[in-house]
N, C-alpha and C positions, 0 to 999 in steps of 0.2 A: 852807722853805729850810734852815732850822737842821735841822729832824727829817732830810732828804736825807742833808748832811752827818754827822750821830750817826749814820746807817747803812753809811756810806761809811768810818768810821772803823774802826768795831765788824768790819766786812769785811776791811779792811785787817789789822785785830790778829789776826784769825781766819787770815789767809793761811799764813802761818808751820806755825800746827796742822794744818792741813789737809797740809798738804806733807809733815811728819815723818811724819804716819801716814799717807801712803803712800807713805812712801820704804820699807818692808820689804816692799809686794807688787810695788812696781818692781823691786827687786833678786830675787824672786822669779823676776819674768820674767822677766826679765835674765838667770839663772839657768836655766832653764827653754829659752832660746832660743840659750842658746849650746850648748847640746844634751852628750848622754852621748859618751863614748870607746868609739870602735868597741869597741877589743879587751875595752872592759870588758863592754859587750852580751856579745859573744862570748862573753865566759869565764863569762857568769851562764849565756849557751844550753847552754854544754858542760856545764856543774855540772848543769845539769835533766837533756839527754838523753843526755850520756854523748860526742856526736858532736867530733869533731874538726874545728878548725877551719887553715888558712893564710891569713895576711892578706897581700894585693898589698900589698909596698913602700911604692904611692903612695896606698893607703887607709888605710895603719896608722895615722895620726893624723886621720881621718876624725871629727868629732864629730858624733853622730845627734842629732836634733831627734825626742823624744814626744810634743810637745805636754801635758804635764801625765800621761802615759799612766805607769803604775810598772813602772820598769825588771826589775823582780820578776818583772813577770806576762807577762814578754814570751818566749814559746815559739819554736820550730822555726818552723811555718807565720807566727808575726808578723814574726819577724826576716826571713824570705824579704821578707813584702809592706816593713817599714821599708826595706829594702836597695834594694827596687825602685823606691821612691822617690827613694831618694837617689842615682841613677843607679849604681846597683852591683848584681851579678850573683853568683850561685854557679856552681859547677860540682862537682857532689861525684865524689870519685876513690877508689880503692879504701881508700886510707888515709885521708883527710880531704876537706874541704867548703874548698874553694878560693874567695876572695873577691877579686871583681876590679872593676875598673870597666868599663862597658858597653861603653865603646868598643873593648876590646880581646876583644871575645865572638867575633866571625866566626873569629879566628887561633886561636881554642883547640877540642880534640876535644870533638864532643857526640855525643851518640845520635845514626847514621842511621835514619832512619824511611821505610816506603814508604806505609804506611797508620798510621792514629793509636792510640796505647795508653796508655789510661785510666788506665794506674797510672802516667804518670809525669804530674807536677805540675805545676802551672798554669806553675808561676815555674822551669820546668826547660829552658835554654839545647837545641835540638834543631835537628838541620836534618834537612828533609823532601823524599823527590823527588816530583813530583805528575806523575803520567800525565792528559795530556792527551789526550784524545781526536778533537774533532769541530775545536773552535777551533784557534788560533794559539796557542801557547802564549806568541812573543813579543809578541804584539801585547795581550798580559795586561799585560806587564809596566810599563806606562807608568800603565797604569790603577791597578794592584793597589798597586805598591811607595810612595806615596804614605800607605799606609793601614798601613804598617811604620817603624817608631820607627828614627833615625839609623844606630845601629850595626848594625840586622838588615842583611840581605842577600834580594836576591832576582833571580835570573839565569834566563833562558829556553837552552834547548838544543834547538838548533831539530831535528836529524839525527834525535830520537826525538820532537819536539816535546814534550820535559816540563820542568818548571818544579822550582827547586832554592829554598827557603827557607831561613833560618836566623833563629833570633831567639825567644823563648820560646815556651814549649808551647801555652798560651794562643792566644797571636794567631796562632800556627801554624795549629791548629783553624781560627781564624777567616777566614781567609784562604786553606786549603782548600776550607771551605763556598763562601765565594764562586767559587771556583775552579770547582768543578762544577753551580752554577748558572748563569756562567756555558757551562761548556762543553757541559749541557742545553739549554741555547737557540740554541745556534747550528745553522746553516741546514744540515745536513750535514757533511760531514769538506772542511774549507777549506784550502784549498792555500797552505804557510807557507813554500815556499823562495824562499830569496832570490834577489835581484832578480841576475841575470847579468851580469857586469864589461861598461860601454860600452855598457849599453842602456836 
């Protein structure tokens, strides 16, 4: 019982120590999680690449979360993917790299595309029209748009049956591919007009 108690003491005096030394890797993270200032990212990107940047208004006080990563080592392609995470978008313009939040990507000019080109970047804001051939192109859309992040877009036009995307380069691709696997498997060229008023 005694020996219990001398342990239970000895723990107790030890609490205090324990606490202090790591109260400076608390505040570390603490540090660490309330994350860097956008524009300050920004302005280490521009010092590296030369590239200009515009900050939306509503992200200018935006704090980015590295996770421990050095705001030093952070280039062009990482700032694309940190941004993408943090629900935020480029759009680069003849003068500068426009930074905005995701929700407001469908309202701003991007690349039209009718087929895909490899030199623009994964994290590159694009809308694409996709020729449909055999399917429905509306009857894609109930299925497909599920598989596109909030703010993208995606709308069927039934009169030439093709299909209009918008939403980064990436998922674009990817949802092309499905696009023509779908419209390889279907049973011949299927009849998408709509249904006649009162029948």
């Amino acid at each position: 019982m005694r020996m219990r108690t001398a342990m239970a003491l000895c723990l107790l005096m030890a609490l205090p120590m324990i606490g202090l030394a790591g109260d400076d890797k608390s505040t570390d993270k603490a540090d660490e999680a309330f994350g860097v200032p956008l524009s300050e990212l920004v302005a280490r990107v521009h010092k590296k690449t030369g590239k200009d940047f515009i900050l939306d208004p509503s992200v200018a006080a935006v704090r980015i979360s590295l996770s421990g990563m050095d705001p030093e080592r952070v280039d062009y392609p990482m700032l694309l993917a940190v941004l993408r995470y943090h629900g935020l978008m480029t759009l680069a313009g003849k003068e500068a790299v426009n930074i905005f939040p995701e929700r407001d990507a469908r309202q701003l000019p991007s690349p039209v595309l009718t087929a895909d080109d490899p030199k623009i970047g994964n994290d590159t804001l694009v809308t694409r029209v996709v020729q449909v051939r055999n399917a429905c192109a509306a009857h894609m859309v109930p299925v497909l748009r599920p598989l596109m992040p909030q703010f993208a877009h995606m709308a069927a036009y039934p009169l030439t049956n093709t299909l209009i995307l918008a939403d980064r380069a990436d998922n674009v691709r990817r949802i092309a591919d499905l696009i023509e696997i779908i419209d390889k498997a279907a049973p011949g060229k299927q009849n998408c007009e709509p249904p006649k008023s009162g029948s």
